[in-house]
N, C-alpha and C positions, 0 to 999 in steps of 0.2 A: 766301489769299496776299496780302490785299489789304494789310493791317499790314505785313506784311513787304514788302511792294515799297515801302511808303513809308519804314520805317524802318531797312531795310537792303537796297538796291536791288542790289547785286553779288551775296548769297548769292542774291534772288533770282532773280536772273537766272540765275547756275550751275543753280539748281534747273531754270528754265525750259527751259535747253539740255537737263538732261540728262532730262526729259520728252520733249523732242522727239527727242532719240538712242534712249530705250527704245521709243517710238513708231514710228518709222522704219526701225529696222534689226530684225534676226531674229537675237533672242538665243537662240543653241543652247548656251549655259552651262551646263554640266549640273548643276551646284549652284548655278542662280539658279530664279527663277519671277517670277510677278507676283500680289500678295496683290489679297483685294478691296476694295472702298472703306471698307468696315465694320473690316477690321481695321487701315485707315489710319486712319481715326476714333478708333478704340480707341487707339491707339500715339500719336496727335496729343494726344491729350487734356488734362485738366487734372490726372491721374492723375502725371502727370510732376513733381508738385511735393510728391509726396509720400514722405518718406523712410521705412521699415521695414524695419527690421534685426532680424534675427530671424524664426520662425515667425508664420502666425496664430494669433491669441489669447496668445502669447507672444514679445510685440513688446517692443523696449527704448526705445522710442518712444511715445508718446502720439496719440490721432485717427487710430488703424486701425482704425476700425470696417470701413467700406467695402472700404478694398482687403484688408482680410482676408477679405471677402467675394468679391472680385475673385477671389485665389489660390484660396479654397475650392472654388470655381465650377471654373475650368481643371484644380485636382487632380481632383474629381469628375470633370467631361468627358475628361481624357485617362482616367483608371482607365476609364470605359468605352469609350474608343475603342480602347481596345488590350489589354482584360481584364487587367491589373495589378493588382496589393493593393497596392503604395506607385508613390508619382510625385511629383517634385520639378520645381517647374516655375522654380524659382530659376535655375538656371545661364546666364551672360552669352552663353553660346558651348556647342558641340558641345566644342572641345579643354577648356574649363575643365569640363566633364561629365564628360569624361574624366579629366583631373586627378584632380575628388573622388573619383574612383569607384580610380583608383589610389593616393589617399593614404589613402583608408578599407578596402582590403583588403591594402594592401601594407606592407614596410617599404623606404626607402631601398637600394638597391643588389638589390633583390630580381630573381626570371628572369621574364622575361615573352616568350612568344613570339608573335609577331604577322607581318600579313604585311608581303611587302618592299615598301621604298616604289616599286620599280623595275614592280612586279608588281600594282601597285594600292591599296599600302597609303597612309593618311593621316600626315602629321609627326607627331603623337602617338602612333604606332605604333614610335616608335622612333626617329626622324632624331637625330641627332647635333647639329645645332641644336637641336630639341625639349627641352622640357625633359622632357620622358621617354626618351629616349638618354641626358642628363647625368644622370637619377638614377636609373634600372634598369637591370638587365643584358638584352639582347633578342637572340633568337635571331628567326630570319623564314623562310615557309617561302613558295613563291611557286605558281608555274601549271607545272603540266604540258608537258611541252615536244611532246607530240604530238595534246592536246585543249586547252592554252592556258586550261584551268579550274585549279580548287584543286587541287592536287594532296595528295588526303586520306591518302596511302599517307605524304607525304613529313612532311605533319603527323603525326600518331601514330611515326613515327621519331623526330621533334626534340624530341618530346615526350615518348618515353621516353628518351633520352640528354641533354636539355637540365635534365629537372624542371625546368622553368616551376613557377610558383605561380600564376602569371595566364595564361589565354590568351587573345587576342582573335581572335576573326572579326569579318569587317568591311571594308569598301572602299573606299577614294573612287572608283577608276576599275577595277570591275569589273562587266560587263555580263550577269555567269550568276546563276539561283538558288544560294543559298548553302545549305547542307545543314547546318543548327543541329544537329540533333538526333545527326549523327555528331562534332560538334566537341565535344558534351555528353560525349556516351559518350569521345572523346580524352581529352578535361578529367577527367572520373572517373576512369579508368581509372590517372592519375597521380596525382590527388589535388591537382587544379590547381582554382581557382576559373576558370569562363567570363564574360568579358565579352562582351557584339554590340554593336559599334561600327554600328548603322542607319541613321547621319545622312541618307545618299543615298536609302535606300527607306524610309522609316518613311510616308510615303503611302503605298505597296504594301502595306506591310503591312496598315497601318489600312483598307484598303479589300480587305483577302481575295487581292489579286493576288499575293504574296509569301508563302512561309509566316513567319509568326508566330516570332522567339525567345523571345516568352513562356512560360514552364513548360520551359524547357530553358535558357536563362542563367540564372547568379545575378544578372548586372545588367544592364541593357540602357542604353546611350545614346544620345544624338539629337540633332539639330537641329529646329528646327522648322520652317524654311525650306524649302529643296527639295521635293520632292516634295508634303511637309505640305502645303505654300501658306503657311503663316504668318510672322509676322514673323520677323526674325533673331535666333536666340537657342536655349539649350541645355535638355535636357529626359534624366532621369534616370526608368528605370523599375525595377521588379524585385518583388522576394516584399517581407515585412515584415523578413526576416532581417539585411538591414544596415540599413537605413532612421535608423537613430540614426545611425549609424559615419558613414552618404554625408550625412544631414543636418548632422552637426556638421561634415563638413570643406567641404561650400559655403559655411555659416558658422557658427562664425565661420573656418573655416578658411582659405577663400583668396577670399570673399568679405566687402563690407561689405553696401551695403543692398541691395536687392533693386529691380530695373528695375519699378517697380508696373503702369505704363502700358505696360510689352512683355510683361507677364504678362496683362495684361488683355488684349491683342493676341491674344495666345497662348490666350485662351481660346476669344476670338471664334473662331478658326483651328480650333480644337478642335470648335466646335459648327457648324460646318460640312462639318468631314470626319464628322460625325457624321450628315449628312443624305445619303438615296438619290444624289442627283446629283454626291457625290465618287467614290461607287463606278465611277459610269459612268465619270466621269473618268477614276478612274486606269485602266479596260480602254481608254478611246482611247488615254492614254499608251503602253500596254505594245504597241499596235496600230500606233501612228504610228511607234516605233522599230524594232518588225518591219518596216515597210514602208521607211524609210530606210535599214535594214541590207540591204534584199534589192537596194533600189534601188542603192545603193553599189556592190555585188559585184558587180552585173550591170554596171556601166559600168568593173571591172577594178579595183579599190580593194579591199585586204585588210583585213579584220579581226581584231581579236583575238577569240578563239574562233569565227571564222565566223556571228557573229549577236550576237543580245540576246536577254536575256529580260526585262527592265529598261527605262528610261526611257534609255537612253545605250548610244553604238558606241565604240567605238576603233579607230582609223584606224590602222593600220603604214603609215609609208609608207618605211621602209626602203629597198623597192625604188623607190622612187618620183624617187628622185634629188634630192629635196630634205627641208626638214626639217619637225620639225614647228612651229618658231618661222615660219618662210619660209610654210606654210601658213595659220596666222593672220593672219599679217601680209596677206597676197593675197586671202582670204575677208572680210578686213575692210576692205579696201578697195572691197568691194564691198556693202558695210553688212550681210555675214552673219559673225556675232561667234561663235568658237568659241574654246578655249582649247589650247596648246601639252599635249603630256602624254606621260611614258615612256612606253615599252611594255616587255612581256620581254625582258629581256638588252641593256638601252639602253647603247648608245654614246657617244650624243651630252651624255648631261647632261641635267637639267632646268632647265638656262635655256636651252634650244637645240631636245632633246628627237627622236626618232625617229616621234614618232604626233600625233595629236587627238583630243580627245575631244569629243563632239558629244551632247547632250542636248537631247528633246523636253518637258521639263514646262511648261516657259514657252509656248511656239511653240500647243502642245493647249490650254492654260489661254486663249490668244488664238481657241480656236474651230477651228484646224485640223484637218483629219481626212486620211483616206489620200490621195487624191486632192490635198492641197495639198502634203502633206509629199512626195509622188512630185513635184510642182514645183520644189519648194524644193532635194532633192536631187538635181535634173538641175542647178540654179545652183551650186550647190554642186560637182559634178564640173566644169560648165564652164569655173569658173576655176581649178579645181587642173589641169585638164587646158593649158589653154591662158591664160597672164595678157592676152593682148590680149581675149579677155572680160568682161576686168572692168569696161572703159568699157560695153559693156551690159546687163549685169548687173546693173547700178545700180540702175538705172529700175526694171526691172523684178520685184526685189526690196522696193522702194518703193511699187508699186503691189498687193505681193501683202500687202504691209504697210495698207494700205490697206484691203483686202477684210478685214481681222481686227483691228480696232483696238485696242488694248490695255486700253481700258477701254469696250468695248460694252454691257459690263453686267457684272454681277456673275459671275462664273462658278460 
C-alpha cells in the first residue's frame, strides 16, 4: 500500500476504511467470502498488464508464453476439482457465463424455463431487466407451497406444455439440495438441453458436500467467489460437446481479452479447494448454517423450507411486522451485514422485499464454528426482536469480530 498512499492518498484511504468495515462487522452475505492472501497476490499482480485475447497457444497477441501457462494451470486444476472434460476459466462474471452458454445453445427468442426470481431464481434467469428476459422466451416454475422446495412435479408440467429448449436449475437464494439428476431426466424427457446455474454451491460441490451436476448437465456455470473462496469472476464447465460453440461465444463473442491476473487468482483458488482442508471447510460451513437455522427457529423466526442444507437461511418475516429492507437496515446498524431478499409469493417487491437472506461462508472462512455462530445468532434475533438493542449489540459484535480476525491466517 505504501505506492499508493503516496501517490494516490484518497483511493487509499477508501481502501483503508473499507478493510477496517470487513474486519469489524460480521458479513453474513451470502454471495460474499474472504479469499486468502495468496490469491490476493495472484490478482494484485503484474499479470494485470497483460493482454490475451484469444485461447492459449492461440493468442492474437504476442508474449503469452506465461499466462498461457497461468490459464493452462487453472483449466487443469478446476477439470480436477470437479471431474469435468472441458472448463473455460475466461468468463468476467457468473451472468456473462451464462450469457455464453445461452448464446452458444440457443437462438434469439428461444424457451427457456428457469426458476422464478420471486422463488430463488437469479436476473439471468429471466428478469425483464436481464438481458435474458429481453432475448428469450422464460416460463419459471417455483417451491412447493407446502415443503417450500423445488417443486419437481410443477417442473416436468411446464416443461411438457412450455417445450423449453433450455432448462436451468440453479439458485441464488435457495437453501435445499437440488436434485440434478431428475431435472436431467425433465430435460430429456423433452428434448431440452440442461443447464446448473452453481454460482452459490460450486464449493459444496467441489468438496463432496452437494451432489455434483457433473455427468447430468450438458453445461454447468459458476462463480468463483462464494463458496469457491476465489476471486470474482465466472467459470464454465461441461463434456467436450459444446466446448467450441461456449468458446467462440466468450470470445470473440461477448468478450475481448481475458482478466489474466483473475485467472491466475482463479487458479490459485482452484489449488486450494483442491487440498484436504477445503473439504473440512465446507462440512463446518454446511454445520454452522444448521446450527443458525435451528438457532433462528427456536427464538420464533420462520424459514423458508424450515432449515438449510447449504451455506444460507432465508428469513420470512411476513409475519414479523416489518420488512425485509427495515431488517437490514437494523442488523446493520449493528455492524451485522445481511442482505434484503423475496421470499414465495412476495408482496413487497425486491427493493423493499418480505425475507433476508443470511449466509455463513465468510463468518466459517473467519474460523467460526457452532458455538460462535449459536452467538452471533442470539445478536441477530436481538435486534430484530427488539431495535433498542442495537446500542449493545455493537460492542459486542465487535469483540466477537475480534476473537476471528479476518486475516489470522490463511484458511
Amino acid at each position: 500500500m505504501a505506492d499508493l498512499v503516496t501517490n494516490d492518498s484518497r483511493i487509499a484511504a477508501i481502501i483503508q476504511k473499507e478493510t477496517r468495515r470487513q474486519e469489524s462487522t460480521l458479513n453474513l452475505i451470502a454471495s460474499e467470502n474472504t479469499v486468502s492472501r495468496s490469491v490476493l497476490a495472484a490478482q494484485g499482480s503484474i499479470l494485470t498488464n497483460k493482454y490475451a485475447e484469444g485461447y492459449p497457444s492461440r493468442r492474437y497477441y504476442g508474449g503469452c508464453d506465461f499466462v498461457d501457462q497461468a490459464e493452462d494451470l487453472a483449466i487443469a486444476r478446476a477439470k480436477e476439482l470437479f471431474g469435468a472434460q472441458y472448463v473455460n476459466v475466461q468468463p468476467h462474471s457468473g451472468s456473462q457465463a451464462n450469457m455464453a452458454v445461452y448464446f452458444a445453445l440457443l437462438e434469439p427468442g428461444d424457451r427457456i424455463l428457469a426458476m422464478d426470481l420471486t422463488h430463488g431464481g437469479h436476473l439471468t434467469h429471466g428478469a425483464a431487466a436481464s438481458f435474458s428476459g429481453r432475448m428469450f422466451q422464460f416460463s419459471h416454475y417455483g417451491l412447493s407451497a407446502d415443503t417450500q422446495t423445488i417443486d419437481m412435479d410443477q417442473v416436468a408440467d411446464l416443461a411438457k406444455t412450455f417445450q423449453p429448449a433450455l432448462i436451468v436449475a440453479g439458485a441464488s437464494a435457495y437453501p435445499r439440495i437440488i436434485d440434478f439428476k431428475k431435472f436431467a431426466d425433465i430435460a430429456a424427457s423433452v428434448g431440452a438441453h440442461l443447464m446448473v446455474d452453481m454460482a452459490h454451491i460450486a464449493g459444496l460441490v467441489a468438496a463432496g458436500v452437494h451432489p455434483t451436476p457433473v455427468g447430468h448437465a450438458d453445461v454447468i456455470t459458476s462463480t468463483t467467489h462464494k463458496t469457491l473462496r476465489g476471486p470474482r469472476g465466472g467459470l464454465i464447465l461441461g463434456s467436450d460437446t459444446f466446448a467450441r460453440k461456449i468458446n467462440s461465444q466468450i470470445f470473440p463473442g461477448i468478450q475481448g481479452g481475458p482478466l489474466m491476473h483473475v485467472i491466475a487468482a482463479k487458479a490459485v483458488a482452484f489449488h486450494e479447494a483442491l487440498q484436504p482442508g477445503f473439504v473440512q471447510y465446507q462440512k463446518q460451513v454446511v454445520k454452522n448454517a444448521a446450527v443458525l437455522a435451528a438457532a433462528l427457529m427456536n427464538r420464533g423466526y420462520k424459514l423458508v423450507s424450515d432449515g438449510t442444507d447449504n451455506h444460507m437461511v432465508l428469513v420470512d418475516l411476513t409475519r414479523n411486522g416489518f420488512s425485509g429492507k427495515e431488517a437490514e437496515e437494523r442488523l446493520g446498524s449493528a455492524d451485522i451485514i445481511v442482505n434484503k431478499n423475496t421470499v414465495p409469493n412476495e408482496k413487497k417487491g425486491p427493493f423493499v422485499t418480505s425475507g433476508i437472506r443470511i449466509g455463513v461462508s465468510l463468518v466459517t472462512s473467519r474460523g467460526m464454528k457452532e458455538d460462535a455462530v449459536k452467538t452471533m445468532a442470539g445478536y441477530i434475533c436481538d435486534v430484530l426482536d427488539d431495535t433498542s438493542a442495537v446500542k449493545k449489540t455493537g460492542p459486542l459484535v465487535a469483540d466477537l469480530c475480534r476473537q476471528y480476525p479476518l486475516y489470522a491466517g490463511d484458511c
